[in-house]
N, C-alpha and C positions, 0 to 999 in steps of 0.2 A: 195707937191711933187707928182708929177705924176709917179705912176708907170706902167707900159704897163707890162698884162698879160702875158707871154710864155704859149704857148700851151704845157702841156707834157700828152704822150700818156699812156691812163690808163693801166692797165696788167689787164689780164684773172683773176687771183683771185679777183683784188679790183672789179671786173663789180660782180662776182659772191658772195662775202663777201657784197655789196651794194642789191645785187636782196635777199640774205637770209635773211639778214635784216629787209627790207624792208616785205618780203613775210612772216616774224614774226607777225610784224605790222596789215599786210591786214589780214590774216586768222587770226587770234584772231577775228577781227571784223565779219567775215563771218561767225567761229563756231559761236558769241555772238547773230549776226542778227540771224545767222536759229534755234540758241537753243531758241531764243524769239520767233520764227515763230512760229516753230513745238512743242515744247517743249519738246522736245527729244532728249538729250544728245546725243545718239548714231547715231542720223541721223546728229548735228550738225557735230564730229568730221568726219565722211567718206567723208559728203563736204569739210570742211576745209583743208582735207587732200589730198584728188582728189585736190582742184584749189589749194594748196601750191604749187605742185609741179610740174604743167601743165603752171601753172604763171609764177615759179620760173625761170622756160626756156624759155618760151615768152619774158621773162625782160632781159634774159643773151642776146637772139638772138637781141632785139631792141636795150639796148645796146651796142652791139658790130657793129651792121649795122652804127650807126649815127656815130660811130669812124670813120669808113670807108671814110664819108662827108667829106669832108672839110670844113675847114670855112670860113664860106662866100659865099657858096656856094647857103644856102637859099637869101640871099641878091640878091645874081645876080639874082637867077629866078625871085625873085617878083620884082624886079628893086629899090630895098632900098638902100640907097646912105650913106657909113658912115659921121659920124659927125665928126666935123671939127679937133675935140679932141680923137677922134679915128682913126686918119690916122697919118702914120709914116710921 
C-alpha cells in the first residue's frame, strides 16, 4: 500500500516542546564536556545555562523559518527532479 504523506502544519508549541527537548539533550552534554574540560562544576553549569537558552531560540526561529518553505522548494533551486513514486 502506498500511502502519500499530507503535509500538516506544526503549531508554536510543538516547534518549542521539540527545541526544549532537544536543548535538554544538547546542554547536558555541554555541562558534561566543560565540567570534564575545566573541572569545575560551577563554570560547567553558567555555560550550560548561557547556550540552553540562546540555542533554545535559535532552534524555535530555524524551525519556524523552514515552515515558511515550502516544499519542494529546495528541489526546484538545485534542479532535483522527484521520483517516479513520488509524483501524483
Amino acid at each position: 500500500m502506498n500511502k502519500k504523506h499530507e503535509y500538516v502544519e506544526e503549531s508554536h508549541l510543538r516547534s518549542i516542546v521539540k527545541g526544549i527537548t532537544w536543548r535538554i539533550i544538547a546542554s547536558t552534554t555541554i555541562l558534561l564536556i566543560t565540567y570534564f574540560t575545566t573541572g569545575e562544576m560551577d563554570t560547567a553549569v553558567k555555560v550550560a545555562s548561557i547556550e540552553f537558552f540562546i540555542k533554545l531560540l535559535l532552534y524555535y526561529l530555524h524551525e519556524r523559518a523552514w515552515l515558511m518553505l515550502p516544499r519542494g522548494t529546495l528541489r526546484r533551486w538545485i534542479g532535483v527532479k522527484k521520483k517516479k513514486s513520488e509524483q501524483t
